[in-house]
Each structure stands twice: as structure tokens, then as C-alpha cells.
C-alpha positions as CSV (number, residue, x, y, z in Angstrom):
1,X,-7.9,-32.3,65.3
2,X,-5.2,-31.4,62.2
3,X,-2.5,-33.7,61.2
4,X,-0.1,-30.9,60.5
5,X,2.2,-31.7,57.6
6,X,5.3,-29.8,56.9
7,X,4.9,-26.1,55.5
8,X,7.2,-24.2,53.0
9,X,7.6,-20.8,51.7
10,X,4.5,-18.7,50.8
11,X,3.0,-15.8,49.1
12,X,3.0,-12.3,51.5
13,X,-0.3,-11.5,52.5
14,X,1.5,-8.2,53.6
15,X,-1.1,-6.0,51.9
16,X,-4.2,-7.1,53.4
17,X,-2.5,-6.1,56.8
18,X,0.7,-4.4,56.4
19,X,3.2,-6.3,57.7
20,X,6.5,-6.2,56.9
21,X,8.6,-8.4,54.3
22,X,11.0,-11.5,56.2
23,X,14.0,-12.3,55.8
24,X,14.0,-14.5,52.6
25,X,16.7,-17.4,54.5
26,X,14.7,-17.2,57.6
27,X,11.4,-17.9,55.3
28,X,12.9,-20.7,54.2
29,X,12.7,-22.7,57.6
30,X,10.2,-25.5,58.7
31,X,6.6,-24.1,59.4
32,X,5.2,-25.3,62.2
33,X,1.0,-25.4,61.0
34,X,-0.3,-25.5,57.5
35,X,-0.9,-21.9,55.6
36,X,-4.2,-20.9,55.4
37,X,-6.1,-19.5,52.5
38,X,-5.3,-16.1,51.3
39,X,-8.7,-14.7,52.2
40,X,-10.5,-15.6,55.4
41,X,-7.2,-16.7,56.9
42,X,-6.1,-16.2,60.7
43,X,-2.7,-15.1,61.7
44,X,-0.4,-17.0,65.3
45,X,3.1,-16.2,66.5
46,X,5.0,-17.2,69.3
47,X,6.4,-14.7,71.9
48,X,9.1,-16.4,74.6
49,X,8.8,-13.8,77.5
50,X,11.0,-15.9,80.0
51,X,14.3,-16.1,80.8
52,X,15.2,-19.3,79.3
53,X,15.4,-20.0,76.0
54,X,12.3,-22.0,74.4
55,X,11.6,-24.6,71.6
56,X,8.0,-25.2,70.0
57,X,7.4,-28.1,68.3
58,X,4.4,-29.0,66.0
59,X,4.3,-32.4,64.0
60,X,5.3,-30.2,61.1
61,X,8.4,-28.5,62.4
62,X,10.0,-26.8,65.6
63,X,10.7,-22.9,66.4
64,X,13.3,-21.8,68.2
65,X,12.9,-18.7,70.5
66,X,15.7,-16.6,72.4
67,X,15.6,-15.2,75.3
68,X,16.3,-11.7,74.7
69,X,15.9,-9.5,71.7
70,X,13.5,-9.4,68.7
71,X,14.4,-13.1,68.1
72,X,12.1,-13.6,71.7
73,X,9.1,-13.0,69.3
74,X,8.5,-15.4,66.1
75,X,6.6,-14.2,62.8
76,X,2.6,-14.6,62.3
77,X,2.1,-17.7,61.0
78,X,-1.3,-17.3,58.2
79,X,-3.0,-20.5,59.3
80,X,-6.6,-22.2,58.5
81,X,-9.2,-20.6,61.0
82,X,-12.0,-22.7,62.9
83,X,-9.0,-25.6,63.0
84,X,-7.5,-26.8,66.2
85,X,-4.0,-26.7,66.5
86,X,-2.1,-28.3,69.0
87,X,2.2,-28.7,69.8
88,X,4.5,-28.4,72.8
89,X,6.8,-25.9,74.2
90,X,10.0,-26.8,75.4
91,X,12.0,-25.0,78.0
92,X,14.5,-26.2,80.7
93,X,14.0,-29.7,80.2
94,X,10.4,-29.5,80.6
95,X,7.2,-29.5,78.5
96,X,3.8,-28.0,78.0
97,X,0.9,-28.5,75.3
98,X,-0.3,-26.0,73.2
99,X,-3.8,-26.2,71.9
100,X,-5.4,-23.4,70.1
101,X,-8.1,-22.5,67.2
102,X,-8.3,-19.1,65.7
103,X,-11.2,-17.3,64.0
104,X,-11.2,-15.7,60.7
105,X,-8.7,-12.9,60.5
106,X,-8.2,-13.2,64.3
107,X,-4.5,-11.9,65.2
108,X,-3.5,-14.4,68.2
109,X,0.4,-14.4,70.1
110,X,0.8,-17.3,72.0
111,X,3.0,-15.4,75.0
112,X,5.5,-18.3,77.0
113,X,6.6,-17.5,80.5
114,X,7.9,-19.2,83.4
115,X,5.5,-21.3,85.4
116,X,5.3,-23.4,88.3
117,X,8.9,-25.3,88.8
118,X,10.2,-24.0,86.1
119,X,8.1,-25.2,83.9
120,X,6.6,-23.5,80.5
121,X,3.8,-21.6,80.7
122,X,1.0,-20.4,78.0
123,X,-1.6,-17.2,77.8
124,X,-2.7,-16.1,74.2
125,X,-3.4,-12.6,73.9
126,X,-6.1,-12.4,70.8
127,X,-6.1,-9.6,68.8
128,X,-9.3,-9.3,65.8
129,X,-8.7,-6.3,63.9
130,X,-11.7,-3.7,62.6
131,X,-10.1,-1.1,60.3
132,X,-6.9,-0.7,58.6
133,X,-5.4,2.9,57.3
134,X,-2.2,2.7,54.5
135,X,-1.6,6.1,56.0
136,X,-1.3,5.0,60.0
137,X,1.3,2.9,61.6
138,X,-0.7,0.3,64.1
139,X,1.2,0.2,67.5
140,X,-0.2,-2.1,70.1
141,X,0.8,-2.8,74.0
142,X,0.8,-6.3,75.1
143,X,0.8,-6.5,79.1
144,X,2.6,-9.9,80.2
145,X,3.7,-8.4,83.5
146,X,1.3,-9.7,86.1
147,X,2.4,-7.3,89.1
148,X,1.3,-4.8,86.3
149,X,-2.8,-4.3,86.9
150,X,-2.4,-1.5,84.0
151,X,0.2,-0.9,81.5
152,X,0.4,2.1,79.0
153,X,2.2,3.0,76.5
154,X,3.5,6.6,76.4
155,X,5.2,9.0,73.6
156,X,6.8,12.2,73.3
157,X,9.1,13.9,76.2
158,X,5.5,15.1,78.2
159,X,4.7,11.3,78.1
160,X,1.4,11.5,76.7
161,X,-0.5,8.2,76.7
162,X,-1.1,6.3,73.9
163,X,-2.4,3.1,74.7
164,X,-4.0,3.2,78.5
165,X,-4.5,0.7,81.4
166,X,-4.2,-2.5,79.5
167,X,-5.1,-5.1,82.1
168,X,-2.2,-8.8,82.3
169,X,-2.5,-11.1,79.7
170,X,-4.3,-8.2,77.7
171,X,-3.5,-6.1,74.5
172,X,-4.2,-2.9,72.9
173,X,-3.9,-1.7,69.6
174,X,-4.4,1.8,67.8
175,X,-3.6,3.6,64.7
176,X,-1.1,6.5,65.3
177,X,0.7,8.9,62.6
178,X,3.9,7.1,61.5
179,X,6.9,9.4,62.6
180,X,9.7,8.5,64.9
181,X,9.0,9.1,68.6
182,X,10.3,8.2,71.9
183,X,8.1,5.6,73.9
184,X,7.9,4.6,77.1
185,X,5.8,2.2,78.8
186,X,5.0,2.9,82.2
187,X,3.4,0.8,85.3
188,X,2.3,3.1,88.0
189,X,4.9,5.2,88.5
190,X,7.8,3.4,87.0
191,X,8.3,3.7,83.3
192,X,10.6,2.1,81.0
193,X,11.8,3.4,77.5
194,X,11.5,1.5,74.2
195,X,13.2,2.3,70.7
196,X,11.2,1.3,67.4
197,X,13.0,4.3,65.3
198,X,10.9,5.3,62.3
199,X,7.9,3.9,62.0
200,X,6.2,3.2,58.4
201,X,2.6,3.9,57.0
202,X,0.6,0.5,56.8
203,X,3.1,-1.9,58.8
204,X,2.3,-3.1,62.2
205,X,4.1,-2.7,65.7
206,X,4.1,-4.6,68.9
207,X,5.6,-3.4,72.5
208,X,5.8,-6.0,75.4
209,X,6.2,-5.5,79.0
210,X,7.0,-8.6,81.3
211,X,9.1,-9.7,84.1
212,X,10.8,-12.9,83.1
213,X,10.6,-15.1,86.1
214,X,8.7,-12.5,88.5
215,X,12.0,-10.3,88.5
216,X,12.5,-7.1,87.4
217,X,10.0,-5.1,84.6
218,X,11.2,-5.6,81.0
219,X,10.2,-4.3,77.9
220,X,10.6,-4.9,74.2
221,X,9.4,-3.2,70.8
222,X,9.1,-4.5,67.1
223,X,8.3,-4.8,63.9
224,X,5.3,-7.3,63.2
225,X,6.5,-9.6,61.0
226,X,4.7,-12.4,58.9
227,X,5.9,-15.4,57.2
228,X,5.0,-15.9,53.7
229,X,2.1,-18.2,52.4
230,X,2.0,-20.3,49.2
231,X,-0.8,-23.0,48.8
């Protein structure tokens, strides 16, 4: 098991996977797992889906996650693969352990909900990328809704599907032509809309639907963002 020392600012690995540039303050904060190595590295974020504000703490730092907005979802941490990693997360007075190992160049967001008594729960949608165009935006659907047996993603004003039938606790991921388009996720035959604005050739987008809580549908679009690495 890793004895996870403190982290600091790092090098962008923003080319191998096109993710976009942080905020050079926010960079600054306490990692919460050691950077991996530039090559063969894996990549974990954090994505607070409930209603009550959440705090993850490693031995090497804490994270603090909203609940509503982009500041729900944290920035992909580069971390060693093949070693476990374990924490807590924090919410409403009570606790719950986190322990997870990635493989190499596995994409993994550790989604927190709202479990039994209030309590924090855990599910880690894995994501392990095969190709990657500098031409194509990558926009991916991440189903967190369990009333939700399928979950697709939508574009245009005919709603044509992008992403279909994405089962809970699962994730989809295409390449799509990077223009500005209305999206819309949509459940059976309810749909909500989603605003990501211009998207940009080589970066990386994420849309979540969930119901914080078990009440009503909710959904939320981004930017995927990454932290930087230095050795």
C-alpha cells in the first residue's frame, strides 16, 4: 500500500491527451496522490454528485468539492498505475474509505453520491482510452442516475443521438467534430439541456446526469481538466 507524501505543481501532460491548461493558483494547492511518470501514467479525479458538499482527504492533502457547478468535479490527478491508493471522503459528518488502483493510461472518476443515512457513497466509472485525433473534440456521457437504465446524449435541434443507452454507474466516450452545438441528455422520455459552448480540437469533455439524493434528474457539462505533473 503507498505512503502518499505531499504533491506539488507539475509538468502538463496536456498533449498526450488534450486536456485543457488549470488555473495556475488552483495548481498550486495540495495534491492528494503522488504524480506519476510522464509516460505509462494513469489519470483520477473526483466528481461530488450529491447534494452536500464533500471533502477527500489522502495523507498527502484534502480536496474540497461543491455541490453544484463545475467546482462538483476535481481535475485528473496523473498518478503511478498498478499502485493502490486509498483516502476518505467526508460529507455531513460522516466518512467513507476510498481504495483504488489504476492501470496504465486508465482514465478513472471516482463519482460521490449520497448513501445509506446520509452517508458518502463511492462508484468509479473507468474510462481506458484507444485513439486520440488533434482534429476531434472527445465528449463522453457519464450515467450516475440510477432510476436512469439508459442515458444518451443528444445534439442539434432534431436531437440526434450521440452517445446511446449508457447503462448507471457507466460511461461513454466518442470523438465528435469540435463546433458549438446544443446538447441534451435525455432518459426515456425526459430530456435535459446542457451548455459546453465551443468546443476545441484535441481537449476533452465530460457531461453527467444524476439525481443528488434520489430527487429530481440533474445534469452537468465540462471541460476535462488536469492538474500539472513535475517529478
Amino acid at each position: 500500500m503507498l505512503s502518499l507524501p505531499r504533491l506539488a505543481l507539475a509538468f502538463v501532460l496536456g498533449a498526450l491527451c488534450g486536456l485543457t491548461l488549470t488555473d495556475p493558483a488552483r495548481a498550486a494547492e495540495g495534491r492528494l496522490y503522488p504524480s506519476g511518470p510522464p509516460n505509462g501514467v494513469a489519470y483520477l479525479r473526483f466528481a461530488n454528485l450529491s447534494s452536500t458538499a464533500a471533502k477527500v482527504t489522502s495523507a498527502g492533502g484534502t480536496l474540497d468539492l461543491e455541490a453544484s457547478g463545475a467546482a462538483r468535479v476535481g481535475e485528473f490527478l496523473g498518478v503511478t498505475p498498478g499502485t493502490e491508493l486509498t483516502g476518505t471522503v467526508a460529507m455531513g459528518g460522516k466518512t467513507t474509505p476510498i481504495k483504488v488502483t489504476l492501470k496504465p493510461n486508465e482514465f478513472v472518476t471516482v463519482a460521490i453520491t449520497s448513501g445509506a443515512g446520509g452517508a458518502p457513497s463511492v462508484s468509479l466509472l473507468r474510462e481506458e482510452p484507444t485513439d486520440f485525433n488533434a482534429q476531434k473534440a472527445a465528449l463522453a456521457l457519464y450515467n450516475v442516475d440510477k432510476g436512469c437504465p439508459g442515458a444518451t446524449l443528444t445534439a442539434g435541434d432534431d436531437h440526434t443521438p450521440v452517445i446511446a443507452n449508457v447503462a448507471p454507474g457507466m460511461d461513454g466516450r466518442r470523438l465528435v467534430n469540435p463546433v458549438s452545438v446544443a446538447l441534451g441528455v435525455a432518459c426515456g422520455g425526459n430530456s435535459t439541456k446542457v451548455e459546453l459552448g465551443a468546443m476545441a480540437a484535441g481537449d476533452r469533455y465530460s457531461v453527467f446526469l444524476f439525481a443528488p439524493g434520489g430527487g429530481a434528474r440533474q445534469s452537468l457539462a465540462l471541460a476535462d481538466k488536469m492538474a500539472p505533473f513535475r517529478p
